[in-house]
C-alpha positions in Angstrom: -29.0 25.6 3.3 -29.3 22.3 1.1 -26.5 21.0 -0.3 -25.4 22.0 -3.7 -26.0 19.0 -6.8 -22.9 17.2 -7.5 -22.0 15.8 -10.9 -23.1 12.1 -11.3 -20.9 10.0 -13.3 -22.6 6.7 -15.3 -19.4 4.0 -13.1 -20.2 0.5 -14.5 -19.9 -2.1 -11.5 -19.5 -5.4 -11.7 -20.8 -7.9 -9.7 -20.7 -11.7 -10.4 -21.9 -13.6 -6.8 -24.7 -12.7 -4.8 -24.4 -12.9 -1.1 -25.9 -16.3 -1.2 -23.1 -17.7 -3.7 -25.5 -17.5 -7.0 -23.8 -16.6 -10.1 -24.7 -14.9 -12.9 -24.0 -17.5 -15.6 -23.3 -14.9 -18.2 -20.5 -13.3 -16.5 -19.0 -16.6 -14.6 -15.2 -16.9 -15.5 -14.6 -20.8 -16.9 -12.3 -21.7 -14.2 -11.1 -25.3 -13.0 -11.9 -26.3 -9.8 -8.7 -26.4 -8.3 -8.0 -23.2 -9.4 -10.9 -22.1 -7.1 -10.2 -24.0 -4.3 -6.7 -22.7 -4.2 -7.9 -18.8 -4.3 -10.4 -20.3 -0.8 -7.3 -21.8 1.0 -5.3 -18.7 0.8 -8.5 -16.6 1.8 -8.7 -19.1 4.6 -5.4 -18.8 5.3 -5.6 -14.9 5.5 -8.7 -15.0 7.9 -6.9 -17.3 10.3 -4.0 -15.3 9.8 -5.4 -12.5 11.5 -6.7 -14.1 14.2 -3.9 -16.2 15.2 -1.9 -12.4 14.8 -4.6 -10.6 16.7 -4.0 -13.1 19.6 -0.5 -13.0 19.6 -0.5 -9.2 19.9 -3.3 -9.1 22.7 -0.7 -11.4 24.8 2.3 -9.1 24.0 4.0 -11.1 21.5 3.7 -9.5 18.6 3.5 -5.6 17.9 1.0 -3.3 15.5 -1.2 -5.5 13.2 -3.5 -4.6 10.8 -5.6 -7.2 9.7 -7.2 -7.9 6.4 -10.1 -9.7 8.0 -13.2 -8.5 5.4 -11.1 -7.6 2.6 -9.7 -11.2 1.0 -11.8 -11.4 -1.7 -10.8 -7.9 -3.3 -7.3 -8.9 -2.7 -6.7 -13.0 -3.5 -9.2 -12.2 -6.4 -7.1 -8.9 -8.3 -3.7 -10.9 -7.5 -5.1 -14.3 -9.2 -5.6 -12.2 -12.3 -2.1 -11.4 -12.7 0.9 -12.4 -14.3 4.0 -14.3 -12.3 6.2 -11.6 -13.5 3.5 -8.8 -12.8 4.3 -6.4 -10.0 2.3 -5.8 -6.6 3.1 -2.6 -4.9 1.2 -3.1 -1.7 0.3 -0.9 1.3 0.2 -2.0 4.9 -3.0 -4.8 5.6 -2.0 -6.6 1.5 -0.8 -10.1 3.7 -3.7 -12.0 1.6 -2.0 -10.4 -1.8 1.3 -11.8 -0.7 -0.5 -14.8 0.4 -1.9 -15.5 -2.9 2.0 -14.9 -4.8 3.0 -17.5 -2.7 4.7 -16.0 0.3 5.2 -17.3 3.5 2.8 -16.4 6.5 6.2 -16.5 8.6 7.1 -12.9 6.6 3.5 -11.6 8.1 4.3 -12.7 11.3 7.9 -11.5 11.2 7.3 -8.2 10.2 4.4 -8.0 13.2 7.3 -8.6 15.9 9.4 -5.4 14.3 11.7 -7.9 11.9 12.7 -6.0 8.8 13.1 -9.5 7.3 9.0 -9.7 7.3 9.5 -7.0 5.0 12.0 -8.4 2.6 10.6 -9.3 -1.2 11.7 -13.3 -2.2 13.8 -13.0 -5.4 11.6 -14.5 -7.7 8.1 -12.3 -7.0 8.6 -9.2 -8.1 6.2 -7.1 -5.2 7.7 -4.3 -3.1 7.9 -3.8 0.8 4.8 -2.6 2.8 4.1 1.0 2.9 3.0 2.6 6.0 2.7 6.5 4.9 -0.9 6.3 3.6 -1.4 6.9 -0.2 2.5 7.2 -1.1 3.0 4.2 -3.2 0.7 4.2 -6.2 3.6 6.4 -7.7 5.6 3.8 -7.5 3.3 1.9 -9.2 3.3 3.8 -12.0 7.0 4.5 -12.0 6.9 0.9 -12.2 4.1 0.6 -14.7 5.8 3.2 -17.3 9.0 1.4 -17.3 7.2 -1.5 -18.0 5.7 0.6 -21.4 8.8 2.0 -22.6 10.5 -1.0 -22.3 7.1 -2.6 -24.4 7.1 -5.3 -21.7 4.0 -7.6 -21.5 4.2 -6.8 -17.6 1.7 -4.6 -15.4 2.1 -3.1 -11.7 -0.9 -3.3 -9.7 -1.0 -1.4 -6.0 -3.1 -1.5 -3.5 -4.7 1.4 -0.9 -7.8 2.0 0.6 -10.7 4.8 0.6 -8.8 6.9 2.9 -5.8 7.2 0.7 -7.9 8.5 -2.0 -8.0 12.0 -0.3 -3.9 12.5 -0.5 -2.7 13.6 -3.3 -0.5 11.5 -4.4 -2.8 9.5 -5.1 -4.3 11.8 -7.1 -0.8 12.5 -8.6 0.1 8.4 -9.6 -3.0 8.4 -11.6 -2.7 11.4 -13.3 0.9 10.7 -14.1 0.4 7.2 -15.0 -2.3 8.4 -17.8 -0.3 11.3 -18.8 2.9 8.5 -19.5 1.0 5.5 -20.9 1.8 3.6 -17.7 1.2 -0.6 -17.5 -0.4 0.1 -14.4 -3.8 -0.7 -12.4 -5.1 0.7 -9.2 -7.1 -1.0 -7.0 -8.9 0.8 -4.3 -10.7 -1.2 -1.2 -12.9 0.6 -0.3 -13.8 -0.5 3.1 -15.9 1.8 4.2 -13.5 4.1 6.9 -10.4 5.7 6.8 -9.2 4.5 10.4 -12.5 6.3 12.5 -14.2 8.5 9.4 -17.0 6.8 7.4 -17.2 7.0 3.7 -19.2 10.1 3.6 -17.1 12.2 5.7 -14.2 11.9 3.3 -15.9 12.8 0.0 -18.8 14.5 -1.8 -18.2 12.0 -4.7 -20.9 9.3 -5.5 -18.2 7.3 -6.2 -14.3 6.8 -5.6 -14.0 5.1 -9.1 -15.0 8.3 -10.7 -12.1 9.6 -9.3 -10.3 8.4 -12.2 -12.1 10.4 -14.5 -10.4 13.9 -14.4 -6.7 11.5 -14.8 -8.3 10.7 -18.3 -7.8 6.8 -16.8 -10.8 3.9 -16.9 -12.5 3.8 -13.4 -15.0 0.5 -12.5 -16.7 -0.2 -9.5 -16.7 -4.0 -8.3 -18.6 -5.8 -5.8 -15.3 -6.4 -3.2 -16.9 -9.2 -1.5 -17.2 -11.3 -5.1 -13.7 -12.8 -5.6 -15.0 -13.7 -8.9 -16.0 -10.7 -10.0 -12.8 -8.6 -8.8 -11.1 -11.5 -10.9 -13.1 -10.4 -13.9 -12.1 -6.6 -13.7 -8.7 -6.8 -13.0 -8.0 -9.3 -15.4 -10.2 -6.7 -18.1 -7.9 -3.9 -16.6 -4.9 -6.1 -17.2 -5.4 -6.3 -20.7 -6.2 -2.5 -21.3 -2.8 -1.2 -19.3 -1.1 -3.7 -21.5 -2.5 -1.7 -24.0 -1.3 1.7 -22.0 -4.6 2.6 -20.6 -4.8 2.5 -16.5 -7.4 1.8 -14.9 -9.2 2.1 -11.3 -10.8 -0.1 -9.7 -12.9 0.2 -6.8 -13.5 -2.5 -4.8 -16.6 -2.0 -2.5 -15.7 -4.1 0.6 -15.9 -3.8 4.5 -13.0 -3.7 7.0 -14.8 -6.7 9.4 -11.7 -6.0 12.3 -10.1 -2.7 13.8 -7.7 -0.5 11.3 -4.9 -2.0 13.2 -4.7 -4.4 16.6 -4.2 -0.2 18.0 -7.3 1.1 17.5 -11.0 0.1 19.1 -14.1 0.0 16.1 -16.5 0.1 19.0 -16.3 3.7 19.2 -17.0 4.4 15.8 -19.1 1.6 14.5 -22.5 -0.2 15.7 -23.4 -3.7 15.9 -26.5 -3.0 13.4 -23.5 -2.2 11.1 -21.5 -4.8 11.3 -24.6 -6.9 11.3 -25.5 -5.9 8.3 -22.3 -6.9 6.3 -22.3 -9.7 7.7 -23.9 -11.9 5.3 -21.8 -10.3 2.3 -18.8 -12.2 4.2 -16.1 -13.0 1.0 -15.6 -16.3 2.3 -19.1 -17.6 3.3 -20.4 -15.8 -0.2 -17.5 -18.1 -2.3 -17.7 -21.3 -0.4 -21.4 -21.4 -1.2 -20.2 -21.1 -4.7 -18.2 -24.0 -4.8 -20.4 -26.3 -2.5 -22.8 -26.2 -5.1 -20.1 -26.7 -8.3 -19.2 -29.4 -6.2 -15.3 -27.9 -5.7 -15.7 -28.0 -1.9 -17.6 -30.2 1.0 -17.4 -31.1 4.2 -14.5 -33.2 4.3 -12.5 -31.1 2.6 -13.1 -27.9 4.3 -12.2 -29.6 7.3 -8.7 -30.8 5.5 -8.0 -27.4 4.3 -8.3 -25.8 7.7 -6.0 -28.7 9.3 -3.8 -27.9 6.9 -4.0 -23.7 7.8 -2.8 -24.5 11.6 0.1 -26.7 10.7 1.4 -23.9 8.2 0.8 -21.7 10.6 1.9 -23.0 13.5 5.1 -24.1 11.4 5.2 -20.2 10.4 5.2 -18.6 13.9 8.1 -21.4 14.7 10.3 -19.9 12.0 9.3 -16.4 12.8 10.4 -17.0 16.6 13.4 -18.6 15.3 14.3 -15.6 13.0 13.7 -12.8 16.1 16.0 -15.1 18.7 18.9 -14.9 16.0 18.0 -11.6 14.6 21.5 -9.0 15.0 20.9 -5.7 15.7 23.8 -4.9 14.0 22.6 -6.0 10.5 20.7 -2.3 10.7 24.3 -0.6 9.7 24.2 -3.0 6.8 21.5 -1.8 4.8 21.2 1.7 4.9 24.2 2.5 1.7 25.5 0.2 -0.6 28.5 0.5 1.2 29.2 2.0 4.7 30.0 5.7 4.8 33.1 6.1 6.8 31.6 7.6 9.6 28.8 5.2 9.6 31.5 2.2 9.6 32.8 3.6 13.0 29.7 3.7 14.6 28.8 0.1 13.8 32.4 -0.4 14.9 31.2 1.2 18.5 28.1 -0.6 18.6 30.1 -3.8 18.1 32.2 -3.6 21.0 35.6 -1.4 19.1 37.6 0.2 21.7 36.7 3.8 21.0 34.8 3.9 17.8 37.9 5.2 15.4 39.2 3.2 12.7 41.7 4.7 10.0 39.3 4.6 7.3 41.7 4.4 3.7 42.4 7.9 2.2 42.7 8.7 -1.3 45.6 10.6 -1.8 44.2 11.7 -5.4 41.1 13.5 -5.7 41.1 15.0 -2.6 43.7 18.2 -2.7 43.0 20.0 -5.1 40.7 18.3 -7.4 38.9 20.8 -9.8 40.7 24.1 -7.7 42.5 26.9 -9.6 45.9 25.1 -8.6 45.5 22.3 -11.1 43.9 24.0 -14.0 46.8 25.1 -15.5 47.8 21.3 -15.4 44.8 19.8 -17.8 45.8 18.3 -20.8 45.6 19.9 -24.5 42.2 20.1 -26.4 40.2 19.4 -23.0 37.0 22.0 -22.9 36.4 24.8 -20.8 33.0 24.7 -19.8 30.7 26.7 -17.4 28.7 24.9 -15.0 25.4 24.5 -16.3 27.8 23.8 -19.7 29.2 21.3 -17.6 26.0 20.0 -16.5 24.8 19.4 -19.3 27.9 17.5 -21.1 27.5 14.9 -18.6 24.2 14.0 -18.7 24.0 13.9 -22.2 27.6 11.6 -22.1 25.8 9.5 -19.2 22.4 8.9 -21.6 24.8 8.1 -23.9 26.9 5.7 -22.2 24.2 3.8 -20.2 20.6 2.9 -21.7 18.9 2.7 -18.6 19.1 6.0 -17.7 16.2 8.5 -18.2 16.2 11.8 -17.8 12.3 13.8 -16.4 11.2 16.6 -15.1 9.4 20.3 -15.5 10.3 21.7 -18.8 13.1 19.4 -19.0 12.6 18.8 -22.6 11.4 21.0 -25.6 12.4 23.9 -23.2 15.6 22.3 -21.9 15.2 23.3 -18.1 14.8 26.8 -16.8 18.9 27.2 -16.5 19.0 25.0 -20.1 20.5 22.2 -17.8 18.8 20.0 -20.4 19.4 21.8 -24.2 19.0 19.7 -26.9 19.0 16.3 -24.8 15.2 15.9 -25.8 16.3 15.5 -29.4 19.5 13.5 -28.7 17.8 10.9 -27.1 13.8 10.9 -27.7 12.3 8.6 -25.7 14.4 8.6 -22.6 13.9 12.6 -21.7 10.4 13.6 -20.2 8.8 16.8 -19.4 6.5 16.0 -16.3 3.5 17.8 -15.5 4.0 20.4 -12.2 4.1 17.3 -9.3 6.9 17.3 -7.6 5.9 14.4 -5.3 4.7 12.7 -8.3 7.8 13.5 -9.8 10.1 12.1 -7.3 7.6 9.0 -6.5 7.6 8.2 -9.8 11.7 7.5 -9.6 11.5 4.9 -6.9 9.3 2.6 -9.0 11.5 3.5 -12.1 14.3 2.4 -10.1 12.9 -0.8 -8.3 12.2 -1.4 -12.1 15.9 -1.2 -13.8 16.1 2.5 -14.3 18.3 4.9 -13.2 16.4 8.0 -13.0 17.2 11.4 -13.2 14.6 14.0 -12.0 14.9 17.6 -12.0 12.7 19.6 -9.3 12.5 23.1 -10.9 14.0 24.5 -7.4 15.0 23.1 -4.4 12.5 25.4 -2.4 10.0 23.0 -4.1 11.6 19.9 -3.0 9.5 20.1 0.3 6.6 19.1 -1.9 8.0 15.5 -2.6 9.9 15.3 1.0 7.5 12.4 2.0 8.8 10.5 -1.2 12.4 11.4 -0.6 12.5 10.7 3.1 9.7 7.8 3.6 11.4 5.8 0.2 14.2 6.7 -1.4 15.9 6.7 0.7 14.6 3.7 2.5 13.7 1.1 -0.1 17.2 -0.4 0.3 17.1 -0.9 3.9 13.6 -1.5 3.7 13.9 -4.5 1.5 17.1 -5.6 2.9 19.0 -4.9 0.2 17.5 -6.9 -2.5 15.5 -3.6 -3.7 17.9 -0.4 -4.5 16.8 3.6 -5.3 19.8 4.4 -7.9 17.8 7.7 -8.2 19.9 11.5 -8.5 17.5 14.0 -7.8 19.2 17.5 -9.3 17.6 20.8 -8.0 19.0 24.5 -8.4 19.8 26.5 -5.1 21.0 29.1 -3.5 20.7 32.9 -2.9 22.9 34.6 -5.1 20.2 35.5 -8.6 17.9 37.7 -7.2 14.6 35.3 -7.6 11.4 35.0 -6.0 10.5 33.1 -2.6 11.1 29.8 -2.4 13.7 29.4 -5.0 16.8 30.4 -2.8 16.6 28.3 0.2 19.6 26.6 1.1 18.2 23.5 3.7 20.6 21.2 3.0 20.9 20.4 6.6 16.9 18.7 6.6 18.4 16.6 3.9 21.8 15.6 5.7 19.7 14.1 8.3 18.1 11.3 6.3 19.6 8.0 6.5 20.4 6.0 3.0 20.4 9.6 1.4 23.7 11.2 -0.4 23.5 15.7 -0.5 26.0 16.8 -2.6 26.7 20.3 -4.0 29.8 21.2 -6.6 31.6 24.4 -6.4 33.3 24.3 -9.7 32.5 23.4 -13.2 34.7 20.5 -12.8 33.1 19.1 -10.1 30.0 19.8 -11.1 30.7 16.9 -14.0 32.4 14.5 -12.1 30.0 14.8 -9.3 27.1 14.4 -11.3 28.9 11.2 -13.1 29.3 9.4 -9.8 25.9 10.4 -8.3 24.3 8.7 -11.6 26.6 5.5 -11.4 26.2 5.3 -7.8 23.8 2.9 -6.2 22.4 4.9 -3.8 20.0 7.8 -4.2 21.4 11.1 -4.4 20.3 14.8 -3.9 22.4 16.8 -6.3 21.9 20.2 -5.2 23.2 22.9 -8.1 24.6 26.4 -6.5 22.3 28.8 -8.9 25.1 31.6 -9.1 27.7 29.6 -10.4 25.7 28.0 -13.7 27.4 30.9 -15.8 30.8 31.6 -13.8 33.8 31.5 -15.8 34.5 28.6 -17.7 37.0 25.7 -16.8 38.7 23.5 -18.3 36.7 20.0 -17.6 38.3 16.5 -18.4 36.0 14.5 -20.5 34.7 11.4 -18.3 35.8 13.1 -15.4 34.5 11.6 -12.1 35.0 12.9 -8.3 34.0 10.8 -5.6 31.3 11.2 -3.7 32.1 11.8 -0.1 35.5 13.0 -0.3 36.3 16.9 0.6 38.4 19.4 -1.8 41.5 20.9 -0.2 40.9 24.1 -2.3 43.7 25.8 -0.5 46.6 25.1 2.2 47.1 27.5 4.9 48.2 27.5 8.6 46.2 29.7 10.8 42.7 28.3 10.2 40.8 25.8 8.8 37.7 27.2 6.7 34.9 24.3 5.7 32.4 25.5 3.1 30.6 24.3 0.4 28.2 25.8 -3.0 28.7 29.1 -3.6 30.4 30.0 -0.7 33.7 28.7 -1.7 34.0 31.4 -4.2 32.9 34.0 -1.0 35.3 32.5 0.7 38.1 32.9 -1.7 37.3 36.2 -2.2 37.5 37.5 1.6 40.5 35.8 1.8 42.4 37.8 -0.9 41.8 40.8 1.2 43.0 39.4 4.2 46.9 38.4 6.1 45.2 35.3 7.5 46.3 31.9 6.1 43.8 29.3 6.0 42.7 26.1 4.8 39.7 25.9 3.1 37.8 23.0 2.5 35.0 22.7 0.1 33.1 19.4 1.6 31.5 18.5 -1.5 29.4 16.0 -0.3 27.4 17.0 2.9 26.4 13.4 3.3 28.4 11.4 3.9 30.2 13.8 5.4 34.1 13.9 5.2 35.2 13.8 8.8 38.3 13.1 8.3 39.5 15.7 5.9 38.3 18.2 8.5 39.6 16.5 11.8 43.3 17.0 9.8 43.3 20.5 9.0 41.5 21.6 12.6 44.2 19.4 14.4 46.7 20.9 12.3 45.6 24.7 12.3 44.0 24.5 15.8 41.1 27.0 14.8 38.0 26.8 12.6 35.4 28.8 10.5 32.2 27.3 8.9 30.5 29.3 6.3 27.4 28.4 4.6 24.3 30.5 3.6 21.4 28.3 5.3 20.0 29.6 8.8 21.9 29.3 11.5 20.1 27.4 13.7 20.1 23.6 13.1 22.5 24.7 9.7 24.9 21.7 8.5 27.6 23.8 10.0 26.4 22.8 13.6 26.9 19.5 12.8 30.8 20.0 11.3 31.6 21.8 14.7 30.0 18.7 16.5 32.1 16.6 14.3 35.5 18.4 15.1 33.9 18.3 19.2 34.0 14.8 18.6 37.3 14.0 17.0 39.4 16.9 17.3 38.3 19.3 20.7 41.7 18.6 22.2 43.2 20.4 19.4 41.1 23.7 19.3 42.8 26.7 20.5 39.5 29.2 19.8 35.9 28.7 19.7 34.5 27.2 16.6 32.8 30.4 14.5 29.9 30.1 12.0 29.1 32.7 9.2 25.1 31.9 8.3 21.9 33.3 6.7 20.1 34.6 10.0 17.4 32.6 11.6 14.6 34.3 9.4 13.1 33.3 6.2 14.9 34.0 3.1 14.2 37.5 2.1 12.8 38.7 -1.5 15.1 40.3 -3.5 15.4 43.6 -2.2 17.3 42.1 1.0 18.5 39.7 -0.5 22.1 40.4 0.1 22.0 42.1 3.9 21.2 38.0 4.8 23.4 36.5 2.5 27.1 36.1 3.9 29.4 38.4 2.4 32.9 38.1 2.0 33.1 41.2 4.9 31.2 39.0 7.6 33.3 36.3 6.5 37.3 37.9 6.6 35.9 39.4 10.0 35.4 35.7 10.9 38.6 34.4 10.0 40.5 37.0 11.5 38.9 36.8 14.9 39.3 33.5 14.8 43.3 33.4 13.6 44.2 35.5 16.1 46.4 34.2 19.2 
């Protein structure tokens, strides 16, 4: 059958040079000479880069590589049309971007031998790390680019990717957020012709990627990526209109001249007539032309410029070796947090040579036993008010707006409609400007943080339901959680991410799962769930002040249980466990909504227990547990996530660890069953009850 017409958009493209170096007069930029022969250096540079990289990883030197070779004049030519204080948000192969803000080639060659410090931004270019998962950090950029526009800044975010990245979504996503919020951002696509092995034409019916842009309501242009002067003339147009809060993307028709990276063989997928054929539209050959006849460049200097290449170079790979023969291993427990979990502390502790890996981490006597449990209530001063979760919830994000500029609240119907659970009532009128409702992207959501983040902010995004956070799990667990460590600390993610869970209201699939666990696992990553009203405000105070990224994870029954009293700027700490009550015969860990299950069962039983409401999953505290197990000798987890691979396999590994000596009955878990979460109708055969769970404790309490 022949193929079905597809819609033709009208894509200006620019093009300044011809392959032979001509120029079209009427579109030449008026540029000085050394300006010119500056943006040839660093392509220069770039080109030798590569091969000197390439070499070094044939002979085993050097790891992955993915060279740039081809694509200079798309990138030296956008960078030179920005602004010192403009950001670049590059991807993996952007080392002739860097080049051209002045970095080092000893960061390329650095981060080729597996340094993290190859990845780490100087503090006075404002560019973030490299970005391996293909297509993930445009939303950055425009996180980046619409805290440049609310803050009316006279900066832009540029980011880089390439044709393949164009078929993720997120891609998709960055754009179409960046136009709906005004964003200071430009997007520059190289399009170099493959996606690793698959050509152009297997990856889209479109005529071409620029008009891409089109359904996001942004500006697309097609540019000659070869023609350093004419990607100089684009971006420098498309500079000006985000500044105006109009995006733009830009496609840059170039051609990858090397392998995707020093892994992968383009014989297999490419012919010589091919690469033949490109070969005169060489970025380099095409500009030097240029300049041989404006009389920027000849023989002499050329020859100057490319002496001075090897001695940088050679001087670069110097330092680089210099930095991997010093380089401590240990400096990887150093980054991860702000600062080190407890846990986390003992096992660089362990790796460092300590006796056994304990230490006596300090205790805080206050705020521990207690905190925000029936048993204290009744001690809260005069006048204090009683609030309900959500109530609670709500309090303390309008008191944190309040108190701290730079934090801005977003998400789905966030703002006219104040969240589904009215999380967010009236805050959109309080504080206009600084509350968002975002269009239905979770990824985008969530993507959009890190960039607000790296910018200043301190977001606050609300996923509708944490069922939905698996949509944006890329952003959480490829960046958030990793642009601290990934920039050695001198970029943060102060980013809470608050999402409703839980079985317990009867709603539809995937708005009850409880997978904390998935979310415990991820380094550089805080999971914390309140119990109480109480802690539900002081919880969310120090997950907003903190500066690490947090997962705030809201048990859905308990938004509308009885109200408590709640101290005004009331703060808990983050990783420290609630003795809710004191007992002898067994130690019960829980957290969410289970505490209240757990409460309940045991008012209908002889058994006296502690239980322990952990608070924060991660970082976990260990040490409030090891004490009640090697005090009651027996132990009961409860939590409603499956079984199988739940966070309360990883408390009964903790207590195997630090406490097995002590035990004096097998470690007992009450879970949701190893099945996905039922609809409504069975809803509560798979959620613990308080039977299953007073059956628990008294197996376990007995001698």
């Amino acid at each position: 059958m022949p193929r079905s017409t597809v819609a033709d958009f009208s894509i200006d493209r620019v093009q300044i040079l011809d392959q032979d170096g001509r120029v079209d007069e009427s579109m030449e930029p008026d540029l000085e000479g050394e300006r010119l022969r500056e943006w040839y250096r660093t392509m220069k540079l770039s080109r030798r880069l590569d091969e000197r990289t390439i070499a070094l990883q044939r002979r085993g030197e050097l790891g992955t590589f993915a060279p740039a070779t081809g694509q200079e004049a798309a990138q030296v030519g956008s960078t030179a049309a920005l602004a010192d204080d403009d950001w670049t948000v590059p991807a993996f192969r952007e080392h002739p971007s860097a080049l051209a803000r002045g970095l080092s080639p000893q960061g390329v060659f650095e981060y080729a031998m597996g340094l993290e410090e190859g990845g780490e931004p100087p503090d006075d270019v404002p560019i973030m790390p490299p970005a391996i998962a293909v297509g993930s950090q445009p939303l950055h950029a425009a996180g980046i680019g619409w805290a440049q526009a609310m803050t009316d800044s006279d900066r832009v975010a540029l980011t880089y990717f390439g044709d393949g990245a164009t078929s993720e979504g997120e891609v998709y996503e960055a754009m179409n957020l960046a136009g709906v919020y005004e964003a200071q951002t430009i997007f520059c696509c190289q399009n170099n012709q493959y996606a690793i092995s698959t050509p152009l034409e297997k990856q889209t019916r479109a005529a071409t990627l620029a008009q891409k842009a089109v359904a996001a309501g942004i500006e697309p242009i097609q540019v000659d990526g070869n023609d350093v002067l004419g990607v100089y003339a684009v971006t420098k147009e498309a500079r000006e209109r985000a500044l105006r809060g109009v995006p733009t993307l830009i496609e840059a028709t170039t051609y990858r001249r090397e392998m995707h990276t020093t892994a992968d063989d383009p014989s297999v997928y490419r012919t010589t007539e091919e690469e033949e054929e490109w070969e005169p539209l060489d970025p380099i050959l095409r500009f030097e032309r240029y300049l041989r006849d404006r009389g920027v460049l000849d023989d002499e200097t050329v020859s100057a410029i490319e002496d001075e290449i090897e001695t940088e170079l050679e001087d670069a790979l110097e330092a680089a070796r210099e930095t991997k023969a010093n380089a401590d291993p240990v400096d990887m427990f150093d980054t991860a947090y702000a600062e080190l979990p407890d846990y986390l502390e003992r096992q660089r502790e362990a790796f460092t040579g300590g006796a056994d890996g304990e230490i006596a981490p300090p205790r805080a006597a206050e705020g521990a036993r207690g905190d925000g449990g029936t048993a204290t209530d009744s001690g809260v001063t005069e006048g204090v008010d009683r609030l309900n979760m959500v109530e609670a919830i709500r309090e303390t994000l309008h008191a944190e707006l309040d108190r701290d500029e730079d934090v801005v609240v977003y998400g789905q119907d966030v703002g006219v409609d104040g969240g589904v659970f009215r999380a967010t009532q009236g805050l959109l009128d309080a504080f206009p400007g600084r509350v968002h409702d975002a269009p239905v992207a979770e990824a985008g959501i969530v993507g959009l943080g890190v960039g607000l983040a790296a910018a200043g902010y301190r977001p606050v995004a609300e996923i509708q339901f944490a069922g939905f956070t698996f949509q944006a799990f890329d952003q959480i667990h490829q960046h958030v959680s990793r642009l601290r460590s990934r920039s050695r600390g001198k970029l943060t993610c102060p980013m809470v991410i608050r999402a409703p869970y839980g079985l317990g209201v009867k709603a539809l699939e995937h708005h009850s799962e409880s997978y904390e666990a998935g979310y415990a696992h991820i380094p550089g990553l805080k999971t914390v769930i309140p119990s109480t009203a109480r802690d539900a405000a002081g919880l969310l105070r120090s997950a907003i002040r903190s500066p690490d990224p947090v997962l705030f994870f809201e048990p859905m029954p308990l938004y509308r249980a009885a109200r408590r009293p709640v101290p005004a700027d009331h703060v808990t700490p983050l990783g420290e466990a609630r003795v809710v009550e004191e007992g002898t015969d067994v130690t019960v860990v829980t957290w969410g909504a289970m505490v209240r299950e757990v409460e309940g069962a045991l008012e209908e039983s002889e058994a006296s227990a502690d239980v322990i409401d952990l608070r924060t999953i991660s970082p976990m505290d260990t040490e409030t547990v090891r004490e009640s197990v090697r005090k009651t000798g027996r132990c009961v987890v409860v939590h409603e996530a499956p079984r199988s691979g739940g966070f309360g396999a990883e408390v009964a590994a903790r207590i195997s660890d630090e406490a097995v000596w002590h035990l004096e009955a097998p470690i007992e878990r009450v879970a949701g069953y190893d099945v996905p979460v039922p609809l409504p109708g069975r809803e509560e055969a798979y959620r613990p009850d308080q039977e299953r769970i007073r059956g628990a404790i008294e197996r376990v309490a007995s001698p």
